[in-house]
GUBAPA-280821 format. One record per atom (N, C-alpha, C, O, CB): residue in one letter; chain; atom name; x, y, z. Coordinates in nm, 4 decimals. Glycine has a CB too. Layout:
<zabas>
+---+---+----+----------+----------+----------+
| r | c |  a |        x |        y |        z |
+---+---+----+----------+----------+----------+
| A | A | CA |        X |        Y |        Z |
...
+---+---+----+----------+----------+----------+
</zabas>
This chain:
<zabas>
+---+---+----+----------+----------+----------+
| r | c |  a |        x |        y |        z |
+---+---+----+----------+----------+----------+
| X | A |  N |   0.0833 |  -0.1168 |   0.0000 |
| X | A | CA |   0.0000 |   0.0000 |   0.0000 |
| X | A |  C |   0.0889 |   0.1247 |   0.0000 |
| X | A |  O |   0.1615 |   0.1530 |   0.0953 |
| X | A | CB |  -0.0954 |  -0.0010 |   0.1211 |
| X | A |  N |   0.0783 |   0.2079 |  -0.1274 |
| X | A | CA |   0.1204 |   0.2843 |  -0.1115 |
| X | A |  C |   0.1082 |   0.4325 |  -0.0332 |
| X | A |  O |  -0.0073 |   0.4459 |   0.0071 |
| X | A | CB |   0.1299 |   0.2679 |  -0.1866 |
| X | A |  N |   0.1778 |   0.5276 |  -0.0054 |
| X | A | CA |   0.1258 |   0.6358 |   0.1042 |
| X | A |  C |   0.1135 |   0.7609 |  -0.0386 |
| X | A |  O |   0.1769 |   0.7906 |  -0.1399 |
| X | A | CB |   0.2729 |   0.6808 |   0.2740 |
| X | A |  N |   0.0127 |   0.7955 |   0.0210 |
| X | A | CA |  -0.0419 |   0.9565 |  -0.0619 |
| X | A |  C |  -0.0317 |   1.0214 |   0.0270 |
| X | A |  O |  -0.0765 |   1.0060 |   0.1406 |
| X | A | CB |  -0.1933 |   0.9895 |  -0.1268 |
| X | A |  N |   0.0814 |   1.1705 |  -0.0532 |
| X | A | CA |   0.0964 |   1.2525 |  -0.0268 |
| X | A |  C |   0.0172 |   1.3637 |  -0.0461 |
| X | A |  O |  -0.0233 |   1.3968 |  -0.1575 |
| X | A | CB |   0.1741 |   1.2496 |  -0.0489 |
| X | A |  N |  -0.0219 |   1.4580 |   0.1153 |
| X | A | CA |  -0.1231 |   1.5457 |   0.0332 |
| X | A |  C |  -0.0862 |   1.6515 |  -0.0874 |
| X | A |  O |   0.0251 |   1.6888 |  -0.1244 |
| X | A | CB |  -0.1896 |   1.6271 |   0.1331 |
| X | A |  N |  -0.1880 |   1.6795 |  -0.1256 |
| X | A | CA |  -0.1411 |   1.7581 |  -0.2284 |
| X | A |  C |  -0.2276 |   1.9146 |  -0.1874 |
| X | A |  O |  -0.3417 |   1.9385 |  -0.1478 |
| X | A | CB |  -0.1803 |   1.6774 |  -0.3914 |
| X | A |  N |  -0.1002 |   2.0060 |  -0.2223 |
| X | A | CA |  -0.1295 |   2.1104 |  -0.1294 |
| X | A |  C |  -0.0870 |   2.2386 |  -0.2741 |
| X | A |  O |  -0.0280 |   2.3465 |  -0.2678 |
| X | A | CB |  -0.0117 |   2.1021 |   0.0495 |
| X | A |  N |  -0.1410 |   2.1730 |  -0.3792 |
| X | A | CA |  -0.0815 |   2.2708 |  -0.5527 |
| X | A |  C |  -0.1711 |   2.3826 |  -0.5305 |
| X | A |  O |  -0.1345 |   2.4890 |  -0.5803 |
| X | A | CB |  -0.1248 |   2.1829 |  -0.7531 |
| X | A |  N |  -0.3257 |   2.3815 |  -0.4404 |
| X | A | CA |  -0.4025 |   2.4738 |  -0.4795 |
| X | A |  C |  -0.3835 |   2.5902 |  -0.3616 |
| X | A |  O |  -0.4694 |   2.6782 |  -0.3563 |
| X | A | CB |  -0.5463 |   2.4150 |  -0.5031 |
| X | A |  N |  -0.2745 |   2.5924 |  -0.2687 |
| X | A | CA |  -0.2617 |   2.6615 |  -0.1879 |
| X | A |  C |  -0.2033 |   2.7240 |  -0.1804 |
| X | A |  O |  -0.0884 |   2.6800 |  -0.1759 |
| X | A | CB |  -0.2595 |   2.6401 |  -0.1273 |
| X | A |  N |  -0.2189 |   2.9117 |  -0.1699 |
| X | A | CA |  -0.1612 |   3.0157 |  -0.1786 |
| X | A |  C |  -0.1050 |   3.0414 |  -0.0807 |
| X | A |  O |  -0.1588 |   3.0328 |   0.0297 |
| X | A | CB |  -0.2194 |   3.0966 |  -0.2111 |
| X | A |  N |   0.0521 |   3.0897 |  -0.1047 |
| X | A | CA |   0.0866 |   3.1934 |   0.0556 |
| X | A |  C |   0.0306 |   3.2972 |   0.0653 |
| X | A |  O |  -0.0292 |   3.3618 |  -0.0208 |
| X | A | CB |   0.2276 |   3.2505 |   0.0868 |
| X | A |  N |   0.0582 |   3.3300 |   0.2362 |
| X | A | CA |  -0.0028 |   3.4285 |   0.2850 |
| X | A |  C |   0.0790 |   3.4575 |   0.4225 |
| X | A |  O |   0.1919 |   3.4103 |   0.4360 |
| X | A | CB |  -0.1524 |   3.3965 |   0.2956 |
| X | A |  N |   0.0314 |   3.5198 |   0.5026 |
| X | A | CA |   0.0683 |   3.5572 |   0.6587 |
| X | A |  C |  -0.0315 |   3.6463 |   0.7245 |
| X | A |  O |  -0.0816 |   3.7565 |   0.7018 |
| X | A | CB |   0.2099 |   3.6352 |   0.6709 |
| X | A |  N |  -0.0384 |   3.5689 |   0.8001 |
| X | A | CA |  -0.1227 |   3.6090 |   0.9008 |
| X | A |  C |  -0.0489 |   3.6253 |   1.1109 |
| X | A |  O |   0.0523 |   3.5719 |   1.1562 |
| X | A | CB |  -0.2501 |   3.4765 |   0.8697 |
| X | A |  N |  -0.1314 |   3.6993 |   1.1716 |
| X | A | CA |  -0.0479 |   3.7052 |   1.2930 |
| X | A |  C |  -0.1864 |   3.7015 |   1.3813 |
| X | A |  O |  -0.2916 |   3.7376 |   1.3284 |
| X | A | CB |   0.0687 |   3.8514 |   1.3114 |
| X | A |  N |  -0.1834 |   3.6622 |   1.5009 |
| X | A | CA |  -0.2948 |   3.6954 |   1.6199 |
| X | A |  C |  -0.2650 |   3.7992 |   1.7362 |
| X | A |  O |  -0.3211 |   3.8306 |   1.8411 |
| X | A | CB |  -0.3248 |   3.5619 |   1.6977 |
| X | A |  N |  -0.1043 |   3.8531 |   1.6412 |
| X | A | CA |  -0.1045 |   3.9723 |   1.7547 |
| X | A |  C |  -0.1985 |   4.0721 |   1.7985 |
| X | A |  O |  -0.2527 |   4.0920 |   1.6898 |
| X | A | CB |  -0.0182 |   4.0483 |   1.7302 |
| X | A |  N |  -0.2310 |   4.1146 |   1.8426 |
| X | A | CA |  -0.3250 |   4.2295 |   1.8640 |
| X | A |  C |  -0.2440 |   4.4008 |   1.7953 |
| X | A |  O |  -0.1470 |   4.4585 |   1.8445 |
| X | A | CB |  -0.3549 |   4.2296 |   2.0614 |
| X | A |  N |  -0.3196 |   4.4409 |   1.6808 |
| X | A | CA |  -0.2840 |   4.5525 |   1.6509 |
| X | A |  C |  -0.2886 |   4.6976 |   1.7796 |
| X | A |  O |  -0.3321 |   4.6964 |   1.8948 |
| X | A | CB |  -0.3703 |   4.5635 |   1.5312 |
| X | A |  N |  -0.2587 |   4.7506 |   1.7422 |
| X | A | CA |  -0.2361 |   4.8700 |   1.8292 |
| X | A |  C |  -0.2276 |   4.9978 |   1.7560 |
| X | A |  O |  -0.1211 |   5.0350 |   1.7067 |
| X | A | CB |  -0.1122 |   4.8548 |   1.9075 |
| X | A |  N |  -0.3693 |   5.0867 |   1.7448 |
| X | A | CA |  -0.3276 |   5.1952 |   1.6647 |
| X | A |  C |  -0.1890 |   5.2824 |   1.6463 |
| X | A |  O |  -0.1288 |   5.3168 |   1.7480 |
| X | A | CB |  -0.4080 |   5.2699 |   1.6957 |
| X | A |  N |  -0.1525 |   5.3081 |   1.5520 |
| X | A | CA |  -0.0156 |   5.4078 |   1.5492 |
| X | A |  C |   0.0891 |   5.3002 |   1.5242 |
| X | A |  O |   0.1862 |   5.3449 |   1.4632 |
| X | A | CB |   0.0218 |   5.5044 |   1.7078 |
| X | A |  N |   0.0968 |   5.1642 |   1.5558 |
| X | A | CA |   0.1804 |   4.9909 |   1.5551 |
| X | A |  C |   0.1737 |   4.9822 |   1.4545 |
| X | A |  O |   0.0893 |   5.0371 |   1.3837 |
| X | A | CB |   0.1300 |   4.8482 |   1.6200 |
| X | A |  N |   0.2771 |   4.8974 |   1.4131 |
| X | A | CA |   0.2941 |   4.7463 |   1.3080 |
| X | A |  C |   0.3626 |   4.6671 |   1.3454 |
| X | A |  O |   0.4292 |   4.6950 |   1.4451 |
| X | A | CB |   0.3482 |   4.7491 |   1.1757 |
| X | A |  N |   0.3755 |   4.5556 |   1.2939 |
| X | A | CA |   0.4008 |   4.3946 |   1.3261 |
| X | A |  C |   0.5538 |   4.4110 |   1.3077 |
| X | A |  O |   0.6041 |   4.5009 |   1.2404 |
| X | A | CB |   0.3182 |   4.2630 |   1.2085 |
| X | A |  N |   0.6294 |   4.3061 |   1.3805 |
| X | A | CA |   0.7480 |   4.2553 |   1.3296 |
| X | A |  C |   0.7973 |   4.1625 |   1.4002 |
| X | A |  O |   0.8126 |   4.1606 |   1.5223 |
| X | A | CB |   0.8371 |   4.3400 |   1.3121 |
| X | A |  N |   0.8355 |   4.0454 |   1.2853 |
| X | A | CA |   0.8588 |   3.9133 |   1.3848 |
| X | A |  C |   1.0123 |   3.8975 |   1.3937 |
| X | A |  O |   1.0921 |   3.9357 |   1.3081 |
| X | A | CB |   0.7869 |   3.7590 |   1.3205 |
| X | A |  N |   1.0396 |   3.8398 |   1.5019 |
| X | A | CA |   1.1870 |   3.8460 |   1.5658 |
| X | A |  C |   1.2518 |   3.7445 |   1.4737 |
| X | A |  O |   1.1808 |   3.6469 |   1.4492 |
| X | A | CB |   1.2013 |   3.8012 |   1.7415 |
| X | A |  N |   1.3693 |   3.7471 |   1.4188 |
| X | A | CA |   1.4666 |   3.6272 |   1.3707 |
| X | A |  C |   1.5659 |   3.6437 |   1.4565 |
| X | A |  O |   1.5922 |   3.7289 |   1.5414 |
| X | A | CB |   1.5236 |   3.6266 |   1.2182 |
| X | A |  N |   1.6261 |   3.5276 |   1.4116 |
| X | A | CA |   1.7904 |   3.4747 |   1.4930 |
| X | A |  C |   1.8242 |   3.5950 |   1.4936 |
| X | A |  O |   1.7661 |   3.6805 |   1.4268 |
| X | A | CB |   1.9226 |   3.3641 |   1.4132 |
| X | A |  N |   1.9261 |   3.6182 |   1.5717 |
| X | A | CA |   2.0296 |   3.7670 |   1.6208 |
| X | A |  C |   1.9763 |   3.8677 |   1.7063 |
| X | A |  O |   2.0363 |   3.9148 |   1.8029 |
| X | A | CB |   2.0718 |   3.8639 |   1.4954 |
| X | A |  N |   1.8594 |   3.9000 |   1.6675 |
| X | A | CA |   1.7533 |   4.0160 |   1.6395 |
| X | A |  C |   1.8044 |   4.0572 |   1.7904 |
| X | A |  O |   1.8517 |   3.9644 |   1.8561 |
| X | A | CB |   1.5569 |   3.9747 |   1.6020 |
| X | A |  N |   1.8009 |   4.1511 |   1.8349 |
| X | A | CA |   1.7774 |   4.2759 |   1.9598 |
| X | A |  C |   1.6668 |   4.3793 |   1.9576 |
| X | A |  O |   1.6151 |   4.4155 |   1.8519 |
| X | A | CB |   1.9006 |   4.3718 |   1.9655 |
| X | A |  N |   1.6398 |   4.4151 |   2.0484 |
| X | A | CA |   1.5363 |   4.5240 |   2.0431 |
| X | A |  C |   1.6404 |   4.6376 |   2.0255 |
| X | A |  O |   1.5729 |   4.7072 |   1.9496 |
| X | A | CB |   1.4289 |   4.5383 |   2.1842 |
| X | A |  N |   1.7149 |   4.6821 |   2.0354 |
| X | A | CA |   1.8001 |   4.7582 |   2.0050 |
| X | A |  C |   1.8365 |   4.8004 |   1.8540 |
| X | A |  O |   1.8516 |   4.9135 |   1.8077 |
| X | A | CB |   1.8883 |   4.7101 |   2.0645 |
| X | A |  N |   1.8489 |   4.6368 |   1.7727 |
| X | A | CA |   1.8973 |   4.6191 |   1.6469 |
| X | A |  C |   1.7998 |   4.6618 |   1.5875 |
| X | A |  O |   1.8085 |   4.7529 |   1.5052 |
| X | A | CB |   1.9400 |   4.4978 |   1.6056 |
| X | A |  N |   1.6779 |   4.5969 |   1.6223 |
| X | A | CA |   1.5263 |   4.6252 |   1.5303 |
| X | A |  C |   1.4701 |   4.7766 |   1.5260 |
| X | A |  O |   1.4136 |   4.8338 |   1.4328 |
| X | A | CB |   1.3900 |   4.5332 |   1.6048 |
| X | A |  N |   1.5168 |   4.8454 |   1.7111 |
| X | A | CA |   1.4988 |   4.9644 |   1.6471 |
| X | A |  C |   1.5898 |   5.0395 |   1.5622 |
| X | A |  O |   1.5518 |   5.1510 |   1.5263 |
| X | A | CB |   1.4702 |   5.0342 |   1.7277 |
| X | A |  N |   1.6954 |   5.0003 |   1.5267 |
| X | A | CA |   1.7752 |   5.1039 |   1.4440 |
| X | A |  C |   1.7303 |   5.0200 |   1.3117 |
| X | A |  O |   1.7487 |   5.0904 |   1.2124 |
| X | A | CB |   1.9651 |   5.1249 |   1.4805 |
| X | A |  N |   1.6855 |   4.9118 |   1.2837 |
| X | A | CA |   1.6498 |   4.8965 |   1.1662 |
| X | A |  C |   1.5105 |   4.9751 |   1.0962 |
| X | A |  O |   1.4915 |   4.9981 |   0.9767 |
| X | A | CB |   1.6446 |   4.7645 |   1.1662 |
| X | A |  N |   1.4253 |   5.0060 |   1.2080 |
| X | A | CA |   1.2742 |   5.0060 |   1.1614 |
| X | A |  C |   1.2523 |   5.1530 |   1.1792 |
| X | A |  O |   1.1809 |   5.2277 |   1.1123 |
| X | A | CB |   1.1603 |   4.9049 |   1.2547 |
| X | A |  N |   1.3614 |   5.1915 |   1.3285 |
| X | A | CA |   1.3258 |   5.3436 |   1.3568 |
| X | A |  C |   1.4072 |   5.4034 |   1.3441 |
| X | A |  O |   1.3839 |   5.5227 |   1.3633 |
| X | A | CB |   1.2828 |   5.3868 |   1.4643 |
| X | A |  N |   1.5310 |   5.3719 |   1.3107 |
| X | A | CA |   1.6831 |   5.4077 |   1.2460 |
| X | A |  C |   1.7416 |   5.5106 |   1.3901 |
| X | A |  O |   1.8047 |   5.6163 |   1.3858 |
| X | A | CB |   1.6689 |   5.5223 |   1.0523 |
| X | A |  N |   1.7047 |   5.4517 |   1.4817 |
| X | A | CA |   1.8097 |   5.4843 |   1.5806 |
| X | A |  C |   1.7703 |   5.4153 |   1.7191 |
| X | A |  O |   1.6722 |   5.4407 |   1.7890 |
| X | A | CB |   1.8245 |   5.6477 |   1.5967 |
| X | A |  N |   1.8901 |   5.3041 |   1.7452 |
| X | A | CA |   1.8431 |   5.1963 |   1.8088 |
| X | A |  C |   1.8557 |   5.2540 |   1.9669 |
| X | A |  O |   1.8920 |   5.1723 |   2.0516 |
| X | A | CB |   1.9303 |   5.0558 |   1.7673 |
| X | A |  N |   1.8313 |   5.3714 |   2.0029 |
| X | A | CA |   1.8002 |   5.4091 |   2.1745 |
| X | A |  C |   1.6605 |   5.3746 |   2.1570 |
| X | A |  O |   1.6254 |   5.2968 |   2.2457 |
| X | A | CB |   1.8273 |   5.5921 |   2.2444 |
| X | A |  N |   1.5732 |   5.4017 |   2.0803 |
| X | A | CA |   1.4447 |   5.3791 |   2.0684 |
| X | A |  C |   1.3876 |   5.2576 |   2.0853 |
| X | A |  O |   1.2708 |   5.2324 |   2.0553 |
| X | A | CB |   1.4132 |   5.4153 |   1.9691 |
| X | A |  N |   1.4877 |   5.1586 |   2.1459 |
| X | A | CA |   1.4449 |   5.0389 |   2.2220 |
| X | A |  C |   1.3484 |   4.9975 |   2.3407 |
| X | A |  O |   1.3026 |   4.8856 |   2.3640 |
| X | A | CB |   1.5373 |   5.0065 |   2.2581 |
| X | A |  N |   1.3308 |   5.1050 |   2.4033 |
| X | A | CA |   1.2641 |   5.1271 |   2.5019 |
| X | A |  C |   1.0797 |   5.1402 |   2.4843 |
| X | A |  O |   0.9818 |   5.1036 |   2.5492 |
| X | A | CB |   1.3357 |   5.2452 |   2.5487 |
| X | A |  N |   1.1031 |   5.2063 |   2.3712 |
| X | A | CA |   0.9576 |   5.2283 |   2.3250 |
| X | A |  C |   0.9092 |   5.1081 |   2.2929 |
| X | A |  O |   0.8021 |   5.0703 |   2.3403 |
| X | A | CB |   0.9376 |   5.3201 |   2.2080 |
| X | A |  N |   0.9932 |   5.0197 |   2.1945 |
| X | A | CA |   0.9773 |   4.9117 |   2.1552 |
| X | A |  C |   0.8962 |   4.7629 |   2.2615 |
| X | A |  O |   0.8012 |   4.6870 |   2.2424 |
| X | A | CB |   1.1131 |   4.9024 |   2.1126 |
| X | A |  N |   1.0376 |   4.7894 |   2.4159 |
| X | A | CA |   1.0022 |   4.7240 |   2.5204 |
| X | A |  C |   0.8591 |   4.7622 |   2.5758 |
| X | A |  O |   0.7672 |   4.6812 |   2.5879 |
| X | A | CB |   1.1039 |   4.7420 |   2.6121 |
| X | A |  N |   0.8537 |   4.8723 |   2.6021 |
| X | A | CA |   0.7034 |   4.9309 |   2.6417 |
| X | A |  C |   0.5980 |   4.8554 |   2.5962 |
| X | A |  O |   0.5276 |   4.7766 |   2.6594 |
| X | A | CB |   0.6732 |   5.0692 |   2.5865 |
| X | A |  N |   0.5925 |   4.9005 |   2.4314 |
| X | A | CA |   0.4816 |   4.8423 |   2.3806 |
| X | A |  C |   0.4482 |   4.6619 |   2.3905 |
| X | A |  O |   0.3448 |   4.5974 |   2.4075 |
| X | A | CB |   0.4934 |   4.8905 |   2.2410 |
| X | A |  N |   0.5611 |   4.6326 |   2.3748 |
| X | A | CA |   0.5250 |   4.4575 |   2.4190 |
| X | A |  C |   0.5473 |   4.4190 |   2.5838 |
| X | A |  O |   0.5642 |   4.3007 |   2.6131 |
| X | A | CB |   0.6507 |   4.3386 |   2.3242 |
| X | A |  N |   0.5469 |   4.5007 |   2.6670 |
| X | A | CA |   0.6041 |   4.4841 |   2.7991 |
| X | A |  C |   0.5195 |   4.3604 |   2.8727 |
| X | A |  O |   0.5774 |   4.2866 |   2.9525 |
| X | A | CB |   0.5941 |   4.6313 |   2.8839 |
| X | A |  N |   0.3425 |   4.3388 |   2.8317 |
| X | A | CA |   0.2827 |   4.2600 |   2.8461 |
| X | A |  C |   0.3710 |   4.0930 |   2.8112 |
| X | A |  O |   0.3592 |   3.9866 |   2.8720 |
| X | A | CB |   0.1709 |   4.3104 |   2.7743 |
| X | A |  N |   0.4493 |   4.1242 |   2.7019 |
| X | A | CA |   0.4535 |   3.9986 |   2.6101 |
| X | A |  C |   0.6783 |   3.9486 |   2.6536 |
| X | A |  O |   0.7444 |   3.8452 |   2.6628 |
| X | A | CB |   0.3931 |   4.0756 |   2.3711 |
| X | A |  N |   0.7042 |   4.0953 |   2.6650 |
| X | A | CA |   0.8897 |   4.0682 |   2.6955 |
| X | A |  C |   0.8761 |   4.1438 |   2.7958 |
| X | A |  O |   0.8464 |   4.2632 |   2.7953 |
| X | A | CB |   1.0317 |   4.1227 |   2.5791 |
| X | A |  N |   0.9077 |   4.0432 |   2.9270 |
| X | A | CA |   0.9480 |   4.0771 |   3.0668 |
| X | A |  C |   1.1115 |   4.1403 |   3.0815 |
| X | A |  O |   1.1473 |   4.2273 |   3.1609 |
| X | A | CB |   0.9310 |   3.9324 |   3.1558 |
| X | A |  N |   1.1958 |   4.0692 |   2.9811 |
| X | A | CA |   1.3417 |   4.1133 |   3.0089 |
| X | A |  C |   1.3652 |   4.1508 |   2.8801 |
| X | A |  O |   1.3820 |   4.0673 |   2.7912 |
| X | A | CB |   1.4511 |   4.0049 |   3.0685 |
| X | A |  N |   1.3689 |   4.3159 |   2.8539 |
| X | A | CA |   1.4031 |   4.3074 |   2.6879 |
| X | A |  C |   1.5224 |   4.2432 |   2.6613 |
| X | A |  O |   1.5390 |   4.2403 |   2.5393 |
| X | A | CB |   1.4189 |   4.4474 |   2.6149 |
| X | A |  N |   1.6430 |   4.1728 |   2.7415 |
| X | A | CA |   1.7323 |   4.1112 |   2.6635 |
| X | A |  C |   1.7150 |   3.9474 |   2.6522 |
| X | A |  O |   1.8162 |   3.8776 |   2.6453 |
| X | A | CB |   1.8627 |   4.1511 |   2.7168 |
| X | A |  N |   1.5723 |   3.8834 |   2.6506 |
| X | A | CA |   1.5021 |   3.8104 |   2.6295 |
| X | A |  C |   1.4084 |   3.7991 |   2.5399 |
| X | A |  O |   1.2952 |   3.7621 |   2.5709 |
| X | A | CB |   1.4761 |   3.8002 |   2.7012 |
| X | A |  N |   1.4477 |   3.8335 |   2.4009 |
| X | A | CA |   1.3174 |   3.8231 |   2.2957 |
| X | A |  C |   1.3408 |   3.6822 |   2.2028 |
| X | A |  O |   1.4501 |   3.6322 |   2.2293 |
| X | A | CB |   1.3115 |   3.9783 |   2.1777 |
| X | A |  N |   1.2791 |   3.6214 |   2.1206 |
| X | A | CA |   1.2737 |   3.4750 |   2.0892 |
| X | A |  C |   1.2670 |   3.5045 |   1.9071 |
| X | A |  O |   1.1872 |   3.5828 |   1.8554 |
| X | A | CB |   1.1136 |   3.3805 |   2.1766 |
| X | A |  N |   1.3425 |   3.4440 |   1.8510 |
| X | A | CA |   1.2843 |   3.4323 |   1.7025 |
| X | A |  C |   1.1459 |   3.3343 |   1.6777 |
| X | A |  O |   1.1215 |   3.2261 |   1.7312 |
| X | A | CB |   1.4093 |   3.3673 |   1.6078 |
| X | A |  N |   1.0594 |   3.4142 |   1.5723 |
| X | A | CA |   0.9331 |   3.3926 |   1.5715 |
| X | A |  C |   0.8457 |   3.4820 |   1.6615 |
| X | A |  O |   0.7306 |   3.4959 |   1.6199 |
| X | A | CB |   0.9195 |   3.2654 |   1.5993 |
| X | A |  N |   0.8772 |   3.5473 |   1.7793 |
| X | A | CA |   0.8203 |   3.6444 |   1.8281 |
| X | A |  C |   0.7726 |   3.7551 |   1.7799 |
| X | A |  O |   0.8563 |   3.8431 |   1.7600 |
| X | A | CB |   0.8725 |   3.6693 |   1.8915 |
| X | A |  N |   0.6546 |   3.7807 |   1.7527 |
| X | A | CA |   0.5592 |   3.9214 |   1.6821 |
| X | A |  C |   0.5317 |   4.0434 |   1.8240 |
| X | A |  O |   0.4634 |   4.0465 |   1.9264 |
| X | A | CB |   0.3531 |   3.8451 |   1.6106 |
| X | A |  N |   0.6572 |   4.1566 |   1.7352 |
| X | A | CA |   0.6520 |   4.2330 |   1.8496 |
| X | A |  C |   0.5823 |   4.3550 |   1.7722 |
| X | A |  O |   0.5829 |   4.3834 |   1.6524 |
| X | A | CB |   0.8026 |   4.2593 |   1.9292 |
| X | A |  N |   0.5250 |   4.4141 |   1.8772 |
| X | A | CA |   0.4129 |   4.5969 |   1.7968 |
| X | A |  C |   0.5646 |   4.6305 |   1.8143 |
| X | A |  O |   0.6586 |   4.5854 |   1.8798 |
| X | A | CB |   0.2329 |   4.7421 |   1.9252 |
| X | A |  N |   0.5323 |   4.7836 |   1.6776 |
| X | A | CA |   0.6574 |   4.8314 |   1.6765 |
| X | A |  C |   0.5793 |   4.9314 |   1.6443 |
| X | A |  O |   0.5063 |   4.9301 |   1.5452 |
| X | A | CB |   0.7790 |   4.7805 |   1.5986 |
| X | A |  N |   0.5914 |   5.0553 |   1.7508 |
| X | A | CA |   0.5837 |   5.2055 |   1.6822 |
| X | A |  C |   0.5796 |   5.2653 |   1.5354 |
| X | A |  O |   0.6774 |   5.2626 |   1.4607 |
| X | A | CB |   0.6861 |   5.2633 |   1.7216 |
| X | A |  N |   0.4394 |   5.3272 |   1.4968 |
| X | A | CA |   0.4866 |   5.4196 |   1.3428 |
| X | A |  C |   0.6405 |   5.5324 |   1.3931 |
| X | A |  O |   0.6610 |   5.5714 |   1.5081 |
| X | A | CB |   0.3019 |   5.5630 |   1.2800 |
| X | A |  N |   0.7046 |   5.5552 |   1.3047 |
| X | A | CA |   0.7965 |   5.6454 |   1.3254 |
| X | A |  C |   0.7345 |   5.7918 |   1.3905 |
| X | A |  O |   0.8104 |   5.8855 |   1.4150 |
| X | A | CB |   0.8657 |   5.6598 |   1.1911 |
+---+---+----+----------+----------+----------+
</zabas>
């Protein structure tokens, strides 16, 4: 007996998140390396602005030098 594989040809990507938006926010998910520090100089181009960052997820990162890849953190509009 052979095994069938599903077939998954009719399925589009996409992304989706269950973060909770936050007016004035947008999404951004953590990869390997990542710092809240790094992400803000990437997103807000000057990484003291880490703090804001911590704030807004403070519910979600107890130690900002504890964030996880795959983690969806709110990130401040500029």
């Amino acid at each position: 007996m052979a095994d069938k594989k599903p077939d998954f040809s009719d399925v589009t990507s996409g992304s989706s998140s269950t973060a909770p938006t936050v007016a004035g926010t947008r999404s951004y998910t953590v990869v390997a390396g990542d710092s809240l520090s790094k992400i803000a100089k990437k997103l807000l181009g000057d990484s003291n602005r880490w703090k804001e960052i911590h704030q807004l997820n403070a519910d979600t990162v107890k130690n900002p030098n504890l964030i996880h890849p795959g983690q969806v953190l709110k990130i401040p509009d500029k």
